[in-house]
KEBA-150653 format. One line per field, with one value per residue (C-alpha): residue number from 1; chain; x, y, z. Coordinates in nm, 3 decimals. Example, Ala and Ser with C-alpha at 12.3 -4.5 7.8 and 13.67 -1.06 7.14 Angstrom:
i: [1 | 2]
ch: [A | A]
u: [1.230 | 1.367]
v: [-0.450 | -0.106]
w: [0.780 | 0.714]
This chain:
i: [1 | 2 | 3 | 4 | 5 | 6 | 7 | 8 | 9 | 10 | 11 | 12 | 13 | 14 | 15 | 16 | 17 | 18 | 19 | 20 | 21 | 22 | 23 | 24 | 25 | 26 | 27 | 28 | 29 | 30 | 31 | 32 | 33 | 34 | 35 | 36 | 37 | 38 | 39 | 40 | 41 | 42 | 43 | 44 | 45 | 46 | 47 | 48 | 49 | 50 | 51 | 52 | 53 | 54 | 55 | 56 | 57 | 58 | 59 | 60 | 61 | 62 | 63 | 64 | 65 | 66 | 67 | 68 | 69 | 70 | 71 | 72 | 73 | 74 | 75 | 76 | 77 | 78 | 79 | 80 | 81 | 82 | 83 | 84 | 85 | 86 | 87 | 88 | 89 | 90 | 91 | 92 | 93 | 94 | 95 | 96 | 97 | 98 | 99 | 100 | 101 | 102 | 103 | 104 | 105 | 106 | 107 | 108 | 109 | 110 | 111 | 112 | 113 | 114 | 115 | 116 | 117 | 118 | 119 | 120 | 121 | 122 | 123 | 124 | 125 | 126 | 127 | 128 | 129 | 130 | 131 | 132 | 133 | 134 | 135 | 136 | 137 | 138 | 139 | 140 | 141 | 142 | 143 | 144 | 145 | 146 | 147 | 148 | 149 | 150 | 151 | 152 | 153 | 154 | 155 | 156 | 157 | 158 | 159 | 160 | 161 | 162 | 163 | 164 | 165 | 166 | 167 | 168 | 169 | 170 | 171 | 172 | 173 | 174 | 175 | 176 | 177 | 178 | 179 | 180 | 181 | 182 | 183 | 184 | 185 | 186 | 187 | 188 | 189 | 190 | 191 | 192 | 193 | 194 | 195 | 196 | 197 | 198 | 199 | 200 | 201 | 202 | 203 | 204 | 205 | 206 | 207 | 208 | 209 | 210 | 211 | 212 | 213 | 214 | 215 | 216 | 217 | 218 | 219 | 220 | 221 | 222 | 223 | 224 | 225 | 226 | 227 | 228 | 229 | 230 | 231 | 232 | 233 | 234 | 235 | 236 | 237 | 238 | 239 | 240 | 241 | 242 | 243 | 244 | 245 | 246 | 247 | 248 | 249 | 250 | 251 | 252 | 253 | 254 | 255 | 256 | 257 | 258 | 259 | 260 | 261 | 262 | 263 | 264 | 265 | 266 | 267 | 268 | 269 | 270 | 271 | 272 | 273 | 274 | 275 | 276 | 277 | 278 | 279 | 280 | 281 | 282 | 283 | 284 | 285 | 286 | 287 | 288 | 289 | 290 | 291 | 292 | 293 | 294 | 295 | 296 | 297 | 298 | 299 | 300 | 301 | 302 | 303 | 304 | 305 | 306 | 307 | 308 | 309 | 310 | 311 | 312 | 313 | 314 | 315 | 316 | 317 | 318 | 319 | 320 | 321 | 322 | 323 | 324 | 325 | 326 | 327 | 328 | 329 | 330 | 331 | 332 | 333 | 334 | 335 | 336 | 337 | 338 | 339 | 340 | 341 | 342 | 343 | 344 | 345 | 346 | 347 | 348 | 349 | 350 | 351 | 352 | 353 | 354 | 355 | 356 | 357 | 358 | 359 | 360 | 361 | 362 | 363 | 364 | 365 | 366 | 367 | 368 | 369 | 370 | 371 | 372 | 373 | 374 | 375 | 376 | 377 | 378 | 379 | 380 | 381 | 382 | 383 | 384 | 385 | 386 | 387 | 388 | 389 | 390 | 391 | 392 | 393 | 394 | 395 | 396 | 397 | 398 | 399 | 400 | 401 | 402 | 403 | 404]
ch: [A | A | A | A | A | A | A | A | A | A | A | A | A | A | A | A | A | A | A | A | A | A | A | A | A | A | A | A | A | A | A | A | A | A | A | A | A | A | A | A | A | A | A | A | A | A | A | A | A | A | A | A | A | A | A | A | A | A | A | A | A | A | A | A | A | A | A | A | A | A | A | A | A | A | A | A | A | A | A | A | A | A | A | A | A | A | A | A | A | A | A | A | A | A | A | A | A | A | A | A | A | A | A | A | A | A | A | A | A | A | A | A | A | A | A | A | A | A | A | A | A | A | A | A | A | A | A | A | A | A | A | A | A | A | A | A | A | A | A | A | A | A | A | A | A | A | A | A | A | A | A | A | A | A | A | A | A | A | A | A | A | A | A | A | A | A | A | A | A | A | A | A | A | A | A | A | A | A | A | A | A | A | A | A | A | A | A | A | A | A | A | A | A | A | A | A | A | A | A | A | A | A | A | A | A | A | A | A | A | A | A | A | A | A | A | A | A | A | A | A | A | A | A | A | A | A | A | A | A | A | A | A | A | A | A | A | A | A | A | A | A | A | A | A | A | A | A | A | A | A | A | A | A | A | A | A | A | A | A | A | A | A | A | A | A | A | A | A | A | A | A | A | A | A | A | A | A | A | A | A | A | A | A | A | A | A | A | A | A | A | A | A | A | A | A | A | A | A | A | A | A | A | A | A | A | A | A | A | A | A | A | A | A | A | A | A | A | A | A | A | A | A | A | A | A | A | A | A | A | A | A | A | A | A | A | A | A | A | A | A | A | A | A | A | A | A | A | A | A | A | A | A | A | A | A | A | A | A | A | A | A | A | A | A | A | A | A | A | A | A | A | A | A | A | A | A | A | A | A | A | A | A | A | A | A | A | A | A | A | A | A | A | A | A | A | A | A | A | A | A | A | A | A | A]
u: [9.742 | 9.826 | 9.761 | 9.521 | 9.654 | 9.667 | 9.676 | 9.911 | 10.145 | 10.254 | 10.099 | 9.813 | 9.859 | 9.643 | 9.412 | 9.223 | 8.949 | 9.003 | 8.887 | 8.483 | 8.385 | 8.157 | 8.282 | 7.908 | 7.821 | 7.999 | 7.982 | 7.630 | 7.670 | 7.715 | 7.979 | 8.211 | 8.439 | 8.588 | 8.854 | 8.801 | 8.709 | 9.046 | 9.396 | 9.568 | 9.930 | 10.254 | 10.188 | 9.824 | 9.931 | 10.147 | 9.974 | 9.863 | 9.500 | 9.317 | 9.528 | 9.387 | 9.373 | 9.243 | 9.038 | 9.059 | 8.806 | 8.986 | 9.110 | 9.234 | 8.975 | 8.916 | 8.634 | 8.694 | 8.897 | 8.873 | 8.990 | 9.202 | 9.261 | 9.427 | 9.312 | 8.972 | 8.739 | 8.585 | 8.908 | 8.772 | 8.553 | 8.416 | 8.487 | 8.447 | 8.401 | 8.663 | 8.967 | 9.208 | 8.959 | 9.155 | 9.020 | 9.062 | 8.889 | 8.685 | 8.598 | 8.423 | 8.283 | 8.115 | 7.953 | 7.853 | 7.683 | 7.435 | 7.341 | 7.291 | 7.088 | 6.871 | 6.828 | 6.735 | 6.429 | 6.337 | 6.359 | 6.325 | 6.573 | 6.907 | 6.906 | 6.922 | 7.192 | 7.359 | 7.595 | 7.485 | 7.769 | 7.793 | 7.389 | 7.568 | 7.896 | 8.093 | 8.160 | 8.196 | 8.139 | 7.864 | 7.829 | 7.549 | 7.433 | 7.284 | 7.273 | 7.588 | 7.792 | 7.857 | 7.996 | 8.147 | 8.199 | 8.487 | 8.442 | 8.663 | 9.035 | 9.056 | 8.778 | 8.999 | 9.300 | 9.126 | 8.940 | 9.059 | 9.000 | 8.575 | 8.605 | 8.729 | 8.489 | 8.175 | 8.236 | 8.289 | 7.960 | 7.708 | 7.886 | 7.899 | 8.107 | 8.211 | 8.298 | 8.369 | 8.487 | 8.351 | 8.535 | 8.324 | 8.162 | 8.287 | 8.295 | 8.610 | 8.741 | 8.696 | 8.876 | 9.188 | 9.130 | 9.141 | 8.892 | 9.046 | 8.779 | 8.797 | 8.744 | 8.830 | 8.721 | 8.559 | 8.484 | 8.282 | 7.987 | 7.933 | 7.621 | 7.375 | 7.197 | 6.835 | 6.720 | 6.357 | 6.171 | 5.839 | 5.716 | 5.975 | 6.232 | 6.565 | 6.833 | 7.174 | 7.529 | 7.751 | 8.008 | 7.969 | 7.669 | 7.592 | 7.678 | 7.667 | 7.427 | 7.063 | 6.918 | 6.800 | 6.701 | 6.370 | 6.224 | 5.958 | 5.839 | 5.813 | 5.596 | 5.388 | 5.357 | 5.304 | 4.979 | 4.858 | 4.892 | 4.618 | 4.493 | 4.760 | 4.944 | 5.296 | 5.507 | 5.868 | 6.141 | 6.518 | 6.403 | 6.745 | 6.687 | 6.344 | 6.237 | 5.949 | 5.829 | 5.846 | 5.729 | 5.388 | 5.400 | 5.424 | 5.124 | 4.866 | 4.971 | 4.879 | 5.199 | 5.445 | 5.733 | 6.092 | 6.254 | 6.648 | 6.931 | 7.165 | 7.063 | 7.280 | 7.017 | 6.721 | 6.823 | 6.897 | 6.496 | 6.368 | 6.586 | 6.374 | 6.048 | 6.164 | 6.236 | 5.872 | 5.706 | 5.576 | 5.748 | 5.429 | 5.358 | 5.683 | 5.839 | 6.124 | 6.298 | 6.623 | 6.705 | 6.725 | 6.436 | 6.368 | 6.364 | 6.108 | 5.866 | 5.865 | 5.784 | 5.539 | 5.297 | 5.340 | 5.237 | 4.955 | 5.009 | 4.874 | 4.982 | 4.792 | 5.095 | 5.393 | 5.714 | 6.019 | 6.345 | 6.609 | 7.013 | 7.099 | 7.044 | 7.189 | 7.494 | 7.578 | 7.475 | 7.671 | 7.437 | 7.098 | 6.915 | 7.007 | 6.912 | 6.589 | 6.483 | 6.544 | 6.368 | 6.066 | 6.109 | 6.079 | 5.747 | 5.607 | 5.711 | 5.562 | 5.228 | 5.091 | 5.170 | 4.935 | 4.561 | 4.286 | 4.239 | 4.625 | 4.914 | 5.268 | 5.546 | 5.811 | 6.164 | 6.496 | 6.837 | 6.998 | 7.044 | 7.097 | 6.761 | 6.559 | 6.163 | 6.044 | 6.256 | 6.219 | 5.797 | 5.842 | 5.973 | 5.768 | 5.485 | 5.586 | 5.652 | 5.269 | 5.112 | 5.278 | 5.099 | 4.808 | 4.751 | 4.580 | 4.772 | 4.675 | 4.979 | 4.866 | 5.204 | 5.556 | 5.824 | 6.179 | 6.479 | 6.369 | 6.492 | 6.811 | 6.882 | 6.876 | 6.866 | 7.191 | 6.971 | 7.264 | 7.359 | 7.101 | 7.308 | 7.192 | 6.784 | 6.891 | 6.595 | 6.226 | 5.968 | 5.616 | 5.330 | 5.050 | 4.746 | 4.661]
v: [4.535 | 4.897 | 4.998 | 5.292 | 5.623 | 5.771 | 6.063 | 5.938 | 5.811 | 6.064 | 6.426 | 6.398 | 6.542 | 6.866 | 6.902 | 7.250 | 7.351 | 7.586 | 7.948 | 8.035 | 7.657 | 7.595 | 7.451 | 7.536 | 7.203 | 6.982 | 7.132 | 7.037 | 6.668 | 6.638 | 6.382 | 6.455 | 6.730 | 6.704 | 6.740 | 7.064 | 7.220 | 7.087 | 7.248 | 6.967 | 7.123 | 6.857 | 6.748 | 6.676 | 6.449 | 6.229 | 6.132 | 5.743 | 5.641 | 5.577 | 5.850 | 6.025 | 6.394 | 6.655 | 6.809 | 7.247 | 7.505 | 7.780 | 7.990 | 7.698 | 7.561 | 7.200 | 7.015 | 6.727 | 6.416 | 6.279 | 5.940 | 6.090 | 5.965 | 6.200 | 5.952 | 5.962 | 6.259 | 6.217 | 6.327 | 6.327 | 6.141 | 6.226 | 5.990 | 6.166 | 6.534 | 6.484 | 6.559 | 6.377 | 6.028 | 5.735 | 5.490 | 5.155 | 4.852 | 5.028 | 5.296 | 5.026 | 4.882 | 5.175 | 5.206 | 4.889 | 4.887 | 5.171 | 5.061 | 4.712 | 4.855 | 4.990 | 4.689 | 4.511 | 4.712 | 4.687 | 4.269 | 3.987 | 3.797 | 3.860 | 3.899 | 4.256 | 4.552 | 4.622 | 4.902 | 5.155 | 5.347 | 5.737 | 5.696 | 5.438 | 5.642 | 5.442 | 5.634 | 5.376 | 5.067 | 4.793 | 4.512 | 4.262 | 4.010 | 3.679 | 3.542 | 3.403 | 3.512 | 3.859 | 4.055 | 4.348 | 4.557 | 4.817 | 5.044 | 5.332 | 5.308 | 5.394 | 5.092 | 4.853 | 4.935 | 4.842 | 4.561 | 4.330 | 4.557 | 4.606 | 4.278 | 4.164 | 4.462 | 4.311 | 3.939 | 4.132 | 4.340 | 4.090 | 3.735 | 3.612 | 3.370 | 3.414 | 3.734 | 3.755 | 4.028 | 4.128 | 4.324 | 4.337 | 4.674 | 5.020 | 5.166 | 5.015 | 5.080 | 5.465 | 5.465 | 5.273 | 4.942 | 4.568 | 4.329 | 4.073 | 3.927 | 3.610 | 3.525 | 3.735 | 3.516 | 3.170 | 2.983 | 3.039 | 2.855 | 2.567 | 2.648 | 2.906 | 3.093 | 3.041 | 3.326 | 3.429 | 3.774 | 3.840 | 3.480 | 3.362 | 3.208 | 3.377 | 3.147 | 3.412 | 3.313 | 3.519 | 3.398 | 3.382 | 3.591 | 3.976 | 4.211 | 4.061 | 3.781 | 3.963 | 4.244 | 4.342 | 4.704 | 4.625 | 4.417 | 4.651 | 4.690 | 4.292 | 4.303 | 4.534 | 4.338 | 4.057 | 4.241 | 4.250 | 3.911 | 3.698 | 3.470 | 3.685 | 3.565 | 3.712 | 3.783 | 3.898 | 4.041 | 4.098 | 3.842 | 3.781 | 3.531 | 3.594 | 3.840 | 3.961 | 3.651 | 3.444 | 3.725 | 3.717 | 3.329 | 3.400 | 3.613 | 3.371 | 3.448 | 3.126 | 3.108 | 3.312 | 3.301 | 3.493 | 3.623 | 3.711 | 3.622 | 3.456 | 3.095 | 3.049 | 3.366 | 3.131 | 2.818 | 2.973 | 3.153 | 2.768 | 2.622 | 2.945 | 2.822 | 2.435 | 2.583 | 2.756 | 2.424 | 2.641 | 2.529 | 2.399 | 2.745 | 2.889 | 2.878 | 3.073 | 3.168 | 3.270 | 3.525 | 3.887 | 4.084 | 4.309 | 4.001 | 3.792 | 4.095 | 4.152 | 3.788 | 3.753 | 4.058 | 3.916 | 3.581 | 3.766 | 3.680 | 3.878 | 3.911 | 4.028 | 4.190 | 4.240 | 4.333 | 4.481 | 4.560 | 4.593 | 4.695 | 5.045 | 5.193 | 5.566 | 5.460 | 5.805 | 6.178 | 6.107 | 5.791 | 5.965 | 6.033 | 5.689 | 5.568 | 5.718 | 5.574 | 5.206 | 5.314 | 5.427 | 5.092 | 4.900 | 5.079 | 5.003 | 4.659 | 4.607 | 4.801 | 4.585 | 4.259 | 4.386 | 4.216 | 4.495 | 4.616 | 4.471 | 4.592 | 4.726 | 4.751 | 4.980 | 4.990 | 5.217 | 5.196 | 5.470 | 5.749 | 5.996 | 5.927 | 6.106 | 6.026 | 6.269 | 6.218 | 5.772 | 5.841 | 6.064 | 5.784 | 5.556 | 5.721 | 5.814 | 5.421 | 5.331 | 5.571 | 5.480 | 5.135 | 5.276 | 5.198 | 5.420 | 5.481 | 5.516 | 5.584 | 5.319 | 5.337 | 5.483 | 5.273 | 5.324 | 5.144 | 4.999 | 5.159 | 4.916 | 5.101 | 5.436 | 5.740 | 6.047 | 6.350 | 6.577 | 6.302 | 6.251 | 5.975 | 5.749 | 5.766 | 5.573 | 5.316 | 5.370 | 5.171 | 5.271 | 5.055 | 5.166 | 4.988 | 4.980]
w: [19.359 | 19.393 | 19.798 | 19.799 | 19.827 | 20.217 | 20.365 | 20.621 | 20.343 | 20.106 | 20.075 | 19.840 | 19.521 | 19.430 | 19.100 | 19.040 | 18.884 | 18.581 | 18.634 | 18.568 | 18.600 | 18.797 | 19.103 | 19.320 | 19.124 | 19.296 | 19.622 | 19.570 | 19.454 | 19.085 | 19.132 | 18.797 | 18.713 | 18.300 | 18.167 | 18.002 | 18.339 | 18.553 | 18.468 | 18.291 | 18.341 | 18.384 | 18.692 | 18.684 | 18.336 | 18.487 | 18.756 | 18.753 | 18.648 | 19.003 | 19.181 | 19.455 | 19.469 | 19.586 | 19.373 | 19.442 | 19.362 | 19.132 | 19.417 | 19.604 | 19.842 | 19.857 | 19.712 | 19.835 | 19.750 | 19.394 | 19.154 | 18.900 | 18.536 | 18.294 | 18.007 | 18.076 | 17.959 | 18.329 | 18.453 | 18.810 | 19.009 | 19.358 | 19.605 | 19.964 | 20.109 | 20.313 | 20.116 | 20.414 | 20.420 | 20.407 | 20.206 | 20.315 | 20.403 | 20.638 | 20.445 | 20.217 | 20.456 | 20.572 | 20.210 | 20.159 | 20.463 | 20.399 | 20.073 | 20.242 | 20.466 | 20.163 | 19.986 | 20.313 | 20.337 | 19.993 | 19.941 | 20.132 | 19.937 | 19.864 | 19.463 | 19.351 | 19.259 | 19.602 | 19.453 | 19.201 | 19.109 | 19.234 | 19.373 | 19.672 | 19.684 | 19.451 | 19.161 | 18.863 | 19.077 | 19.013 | 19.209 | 19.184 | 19.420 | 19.339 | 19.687 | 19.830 | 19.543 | 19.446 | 19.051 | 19.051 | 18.786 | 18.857 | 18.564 | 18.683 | 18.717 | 19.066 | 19.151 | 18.968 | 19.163 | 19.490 | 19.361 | 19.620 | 19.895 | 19.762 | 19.790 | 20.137 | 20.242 | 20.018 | 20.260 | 20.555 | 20.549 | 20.365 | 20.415 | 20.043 | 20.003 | 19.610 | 19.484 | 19.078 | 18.884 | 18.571 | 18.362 | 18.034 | 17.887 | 17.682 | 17.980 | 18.126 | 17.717 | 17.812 | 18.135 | 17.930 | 18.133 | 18.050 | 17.980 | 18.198 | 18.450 | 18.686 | 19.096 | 19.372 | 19.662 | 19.647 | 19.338 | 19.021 | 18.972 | 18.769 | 18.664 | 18.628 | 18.908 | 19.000 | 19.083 | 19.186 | 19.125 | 19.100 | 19.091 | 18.824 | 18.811 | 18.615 | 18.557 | 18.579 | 18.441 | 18.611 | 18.460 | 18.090 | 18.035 | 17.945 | 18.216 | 18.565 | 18.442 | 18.460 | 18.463 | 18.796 | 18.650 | 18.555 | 18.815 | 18.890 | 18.468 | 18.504 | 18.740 | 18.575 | 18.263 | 18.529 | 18.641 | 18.339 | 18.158 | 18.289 | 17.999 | 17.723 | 17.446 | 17.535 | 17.273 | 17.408 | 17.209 | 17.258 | 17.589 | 17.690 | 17.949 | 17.918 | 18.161 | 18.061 | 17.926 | 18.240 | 18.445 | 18.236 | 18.268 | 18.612 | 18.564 | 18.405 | 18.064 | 17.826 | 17.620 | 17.599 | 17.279 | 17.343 | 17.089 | 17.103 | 16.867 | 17.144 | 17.153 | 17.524 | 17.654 | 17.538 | 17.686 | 17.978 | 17.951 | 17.903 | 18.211 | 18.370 | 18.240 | 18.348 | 18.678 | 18.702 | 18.562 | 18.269 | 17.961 | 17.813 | 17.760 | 17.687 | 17.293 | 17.163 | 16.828 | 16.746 | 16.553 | 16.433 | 16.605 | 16.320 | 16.090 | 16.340 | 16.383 | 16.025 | 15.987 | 16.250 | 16.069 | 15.774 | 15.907 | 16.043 | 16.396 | 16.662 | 17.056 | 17.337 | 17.527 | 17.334 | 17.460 | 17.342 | 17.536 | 17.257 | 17.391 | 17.412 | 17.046 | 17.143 | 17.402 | 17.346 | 17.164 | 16.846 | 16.789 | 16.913 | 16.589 | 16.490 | 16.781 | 16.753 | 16.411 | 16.535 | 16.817 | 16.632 | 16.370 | 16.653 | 16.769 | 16.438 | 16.341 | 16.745 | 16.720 | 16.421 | 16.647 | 16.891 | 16.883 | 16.905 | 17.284 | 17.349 | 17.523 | 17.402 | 17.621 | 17.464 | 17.675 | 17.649 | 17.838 | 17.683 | 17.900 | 17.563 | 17.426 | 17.694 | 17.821 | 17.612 | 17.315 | 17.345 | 17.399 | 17.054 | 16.845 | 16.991 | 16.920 | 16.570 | 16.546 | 16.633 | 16.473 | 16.106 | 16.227 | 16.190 | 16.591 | 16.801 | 17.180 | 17.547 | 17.761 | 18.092 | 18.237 | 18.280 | 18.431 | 18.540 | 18.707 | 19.016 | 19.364 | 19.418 | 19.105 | 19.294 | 19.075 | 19.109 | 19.141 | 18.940 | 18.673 | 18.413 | 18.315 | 18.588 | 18.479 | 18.186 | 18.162 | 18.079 | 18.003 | 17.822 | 17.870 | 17.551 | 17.542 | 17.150]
């Protein structure tokens, strides 16, 4: 591992702004500078990914001290207004312990997102927590240098006893890392993770399944579908491990059928329902999402809350208006599943397709069903998902509740 770069070692190196940017930006928080707004001159090029500088205003005054990568179209990352911090164990620590602090007041177990990238002061750091063991995802090249040293920090401040790193995603492709994951401290487990949320019961593999193993992000859009799933025939689609599905269960809902097209994600949504003692109401199908929705209408089968959380279909702007039209097939194919006086859940994780722009297609999508909307509910990422004011990036996920 590559020691962090001190101020009492050798003199940082300096990285300035380019003239009329605007550097009044990040004195106010937004945590990124480009790399069309920093002079990229022979020195600033050969510095190492994960290098850090600090980063100068065009005249010369500091803004702070920043994670350099000359590879990376973020070319610098905000990391502390103190351009002389030293960042070290400690400096982790000292983190980790006020977004602890969060969490602790928001749960009462300890399953959520304890690290949220720039929002907790960690630019392009994720780490999950599923109780005694901890993932973390270092998606920026100065994270992944000090891996080892977020993670004697992470057992230090919360006492986990596992720590694994996950090193999945097209982020990590942008920065110009690996894909090379494994154990930091402790063991992997040997099986999946029960973990409870809103009355459910979400079986996570950390290990070997998408992302960090679940998806804490929409805890509080389960519950609302939970509230409202007394007596309902649940129909959720793209389930992944069910969570939507087993939240209505959770709710009173009398049967509930996933749909996703990774058969490990449903078994691990049945262990869920085993877990609950529910799987005499719980069914799922594998396959293609558009194919079973197109199926199910022409079947003529009819849901009274349907959900439908597909991946991210605009990761970025070039693939928006695409984006958009699956967005809006998905609304339609949807819409005509829902039983008269029913409930549509629509959901989005793409930060490019914005609220106004997602509740568009969807719209579009439900009205070519010939279904008439009532927007009952807006829902976002829940609060150990904590939002970065300046980057619009971070509201990625939104959630429209229509009742039909």
């Amino acid at each position: 591992m590559t020691a962090p770069f001190s101020a009492s070692q050798t003199p940082r190196p300096h990285v300035r702004m380019r003239p009329k940017t605007d550097a009044k930006r990040i004195r106010f928080g937004f945590p990124w500078a480009y790399a069309n707004e920093v002079v990229t001159d022979r020195r600033t090029k050969a510095l190492a990914a994960g290098t850090l500088a600090v980063l100068e205003d065009e005249n010369r005054n500091p803004l702070g001290l920043a994670a350099v990568n000359p590879g990376s179209k973020i070319i610098a990352r905000m990391i502390d207004t103190d351009p002389e911090a030293e960042v070290d164990q400690a400096w982790f620590a000292a983190r980790l312990r006020r977004a602890l602090a969060l969490r602790d007041r928001l749960f009462d177990a300890p399953f959520y997102r304890l690290i949220h990238a720039e929002a907790d002061g960690l630019p392009g750091v994720i780490i999950d927590r599923f109780g005694d063991t901890a993932v973390i995802q270092p998606n920026a090249a100065w994270a992944d240098l000090r891996v080892d040293v977020i993670a004697a920090a992470l057992v230090e401040v919360t006492g986990v006893t596992h720590v694994l790193k996950n090193a999945g995603g097209r982020t990590r492709s942008l920065e110009g890392l690996d894909d090379a994951g494994g154990v930091l401290i402790g063991a992997a487990p040997e099986a999946p993770i029960a973990v409870p949320m809103n009355g459910a019961v979400y079986m996570a593999d950390v290990t070997g399944g998408q992302k960090t193993g679940l998806f804490y992000d929409q805890r509080p859009n389960h519950a609302f579908a939970k509230s409202v799933a007394q007596d309902a025939r649940v129909l959720d689609v793209f389930s992944h491990v069910g969570g939507f599905g087993l939240a209505a269960l959770a709710g009173g809902a009398v049967s509930t059928l996933c749909v996703d097209g990774a058969a490990p994600a449903l078994d691990l949504a049945r262990q869920g329902a085993v877990a609950m003692g529910v799987e005499n109401r719980f069914e799922s199908r594998q396959g293609d999402a558009f194919d079973v929705l197109t199926a199910l209408g022409e079947a003529g089968e009819r849901f009274d809350l349907v959900i439908c959380d597909p991946p991210a279909f605009a990761p970025g702007r070039p693939a928006l208006d695409a984006g958009l039209r699956a967005y809006e097939r998905v609304a339609r194919l949807s819409a005509a599943l829902v039983a008269e006086g029913g409930i549509l859940a629509l959901c989005s994780c793409s930060h490019a397709a914005d609220l106004a722009k997602f509740r568009t297609a969807c719209l579009r999508g439900i009205g070519r069903a010939a279904r008439q909307p009532a927007l009952i509910h807006t829902g976002f990422a829940g609060p150990d998902h904590p939002l970065q004011p300046q980057l619009a990036e971070s509201g990625y996920l939104k959630a429209l509740f229509f009742r039909l």
